[in-house]
C-alpha positions in Angstrom: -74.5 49.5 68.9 -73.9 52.6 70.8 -73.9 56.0 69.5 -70.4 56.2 70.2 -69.3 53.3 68.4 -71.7 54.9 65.5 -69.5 57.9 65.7 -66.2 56.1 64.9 -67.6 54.1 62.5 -68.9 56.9 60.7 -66.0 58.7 61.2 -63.5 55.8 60.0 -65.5 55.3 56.7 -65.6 58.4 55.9 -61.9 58.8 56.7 -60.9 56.0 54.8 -63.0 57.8 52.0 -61.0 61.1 51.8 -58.1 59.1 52.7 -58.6 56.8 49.7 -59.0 60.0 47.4 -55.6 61.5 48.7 -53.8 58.4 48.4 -54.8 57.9 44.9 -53.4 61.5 44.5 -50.2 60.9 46.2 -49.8 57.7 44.5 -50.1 59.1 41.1 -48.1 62.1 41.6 -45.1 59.9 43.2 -44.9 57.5 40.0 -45.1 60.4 37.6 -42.3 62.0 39.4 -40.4 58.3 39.7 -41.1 56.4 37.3 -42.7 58.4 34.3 -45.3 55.8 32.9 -44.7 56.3 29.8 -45.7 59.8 29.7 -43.5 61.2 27.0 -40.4 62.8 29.7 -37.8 61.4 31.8 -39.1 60.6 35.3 -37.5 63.9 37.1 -36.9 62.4 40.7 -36.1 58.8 39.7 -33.1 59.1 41.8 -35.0 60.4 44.6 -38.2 58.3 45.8 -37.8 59.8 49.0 -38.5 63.5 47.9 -40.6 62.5 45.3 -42.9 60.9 48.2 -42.5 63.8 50.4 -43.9 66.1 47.5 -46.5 63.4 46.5 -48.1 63.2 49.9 -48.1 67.0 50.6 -50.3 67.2 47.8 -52.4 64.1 49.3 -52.6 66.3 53.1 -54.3 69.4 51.2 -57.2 66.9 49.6 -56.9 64.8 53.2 -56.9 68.3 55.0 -60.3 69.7 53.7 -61.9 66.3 53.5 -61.4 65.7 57.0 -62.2 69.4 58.1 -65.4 69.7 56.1 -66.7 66.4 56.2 -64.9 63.3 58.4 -64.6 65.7 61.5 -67.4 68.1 60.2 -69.2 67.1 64.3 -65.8 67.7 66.2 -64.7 71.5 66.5 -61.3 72.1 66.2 -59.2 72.3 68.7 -56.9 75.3 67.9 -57.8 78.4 66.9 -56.3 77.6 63.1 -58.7 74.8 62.1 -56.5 72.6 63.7 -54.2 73.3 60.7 -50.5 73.0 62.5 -51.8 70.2 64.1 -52.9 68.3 61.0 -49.8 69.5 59.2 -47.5 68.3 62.4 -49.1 64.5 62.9 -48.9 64.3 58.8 -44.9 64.9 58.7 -44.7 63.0 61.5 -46.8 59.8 60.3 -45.3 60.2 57.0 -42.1 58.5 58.5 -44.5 55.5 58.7 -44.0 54.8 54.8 -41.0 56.0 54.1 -39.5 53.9 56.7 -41.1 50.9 54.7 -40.0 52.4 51.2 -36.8 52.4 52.7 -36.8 49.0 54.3 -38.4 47.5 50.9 -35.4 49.2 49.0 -32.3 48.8 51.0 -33.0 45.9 52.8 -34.9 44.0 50.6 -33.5 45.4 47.3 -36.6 45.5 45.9 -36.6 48.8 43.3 -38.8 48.2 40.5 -42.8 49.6 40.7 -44.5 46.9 42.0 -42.6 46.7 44.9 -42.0 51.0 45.7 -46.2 50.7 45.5 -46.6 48.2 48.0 -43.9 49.0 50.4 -44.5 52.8 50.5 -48.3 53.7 49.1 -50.0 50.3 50.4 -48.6 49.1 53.5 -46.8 51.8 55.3 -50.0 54.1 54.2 -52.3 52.0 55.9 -50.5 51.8 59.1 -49.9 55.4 58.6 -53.5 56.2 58.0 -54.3 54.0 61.0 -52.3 56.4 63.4 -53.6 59.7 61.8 -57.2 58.9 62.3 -55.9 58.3 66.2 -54.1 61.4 66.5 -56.7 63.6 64.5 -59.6 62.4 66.8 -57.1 62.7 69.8 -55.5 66.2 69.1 -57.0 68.2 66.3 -60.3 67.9 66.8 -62.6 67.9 70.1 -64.8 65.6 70.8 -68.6 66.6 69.8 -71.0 66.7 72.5 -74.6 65.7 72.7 -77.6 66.2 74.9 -77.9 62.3 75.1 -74.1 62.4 76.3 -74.8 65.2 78.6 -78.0 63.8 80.2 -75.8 60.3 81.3 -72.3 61.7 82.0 -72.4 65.2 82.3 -68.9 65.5 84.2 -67.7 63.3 81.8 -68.4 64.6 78.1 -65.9 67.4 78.6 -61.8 67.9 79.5 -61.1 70.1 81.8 -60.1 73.0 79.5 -63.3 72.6 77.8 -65.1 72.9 81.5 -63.1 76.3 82.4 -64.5 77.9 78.9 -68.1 76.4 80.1 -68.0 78.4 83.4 -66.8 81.4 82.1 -69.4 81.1 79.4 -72.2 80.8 82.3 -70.1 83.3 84.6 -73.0 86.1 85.2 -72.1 89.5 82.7 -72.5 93.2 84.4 -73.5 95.0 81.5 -74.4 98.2 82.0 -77.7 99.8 80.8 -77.2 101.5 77.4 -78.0 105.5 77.4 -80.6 105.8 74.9 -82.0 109.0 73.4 -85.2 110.1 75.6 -87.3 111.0 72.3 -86.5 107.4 70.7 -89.2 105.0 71.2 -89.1 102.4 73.2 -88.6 98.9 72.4 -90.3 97.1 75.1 -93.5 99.8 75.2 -96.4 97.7 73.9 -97.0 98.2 70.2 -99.6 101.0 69.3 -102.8 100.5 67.4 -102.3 102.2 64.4 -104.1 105.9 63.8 -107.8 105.3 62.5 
């Protein structure tokens, strides 16, 4: 196996990982805020799975967030000046569609409101297809593709986008600096080191 296909592999595991710990968050904050479990108060959005899922899964994106910035992605800089932040936050709203869509679908289409079936339309399989097209779009747009001498050695006009190749020239571009005025009684860095006084 390639190092490339290494990379993704390591990358979806460990995606899968934080994504695994932030579904287990969401999914517990949506059925305390749906269905109460027993907990002692009234379920306060069993009217509203929608919101309820909405608030579950932000929640979810600030454990997926810094799982994925610190350690999924830890090789890849960010694209963005922000960590890649608005970008995370953008592709999560968007991709969240992804299982409401089925929540909605298992609900009104179906008819199916009881538990079991909000779980498995809305925190099994539309996260999995939604978790499928974040780890696309996060390798794609939020974080840039790490680059390694290997890479560089066998495709060095390859490894890098164009935008990545204009802040590589400038960054080998040659510098006028000036000489700095120094004080003539200072000594002098570059002067051999003296002996010390016997």
């Amino acid at each position: 196996m390639g190092d490339r296909w290494h990379r993704i592999f390591t990358e979806a595991y460990r995606f899968l990982a934080v994504g695994g710990l932030a579904t287990v968050v969401a999914i517990v904050i949506f059925n305390l805020l749906v269905h109460g479990f027993h907990t002692g108060w009234d379920a306060p959005l069993s009217e509203n799975p929608y919101l309820a899922f909405v608030i579950a899964n932000v929640f979810g994106m600030v454990v997926s967030y810094r799982g994925s910035r610190t350690w999924v992605f830890k090789d890849r800089p960010p694209r963005t000046a922000d960590g890649g932040l608005l970008m995370f936050v953008v592709i999560n709203l968007v991709t969240m569609l992804i299982p409401i869509a089925c929540l909605w679908f298992s609900r009104n289409a179906l008819g199916l409101d009881d538990p079991f079936s909000d779980n498995i339309a809305a925190n099994i399989l539309g996260l999995f297809l939604g978790m499928v097209a974040r780890f696309y779009l996060f390798r794609t747009l939020v974080f840039r593709r790490p680059v390694h001498l290997a890479d560089l050695k066998q495709n060095p006009m390859q490894v890098f986008e164009m935008s990545e190749l204009q802040q590589v020239e400038l960054l080998d571009a040659p510098v006028d600096v000036e000489p700095e005025v120094t004080d003539a009684t200072a000594p002098s860095t570059s002067d051999p080191a003296r002996p010390p006084a016997p």
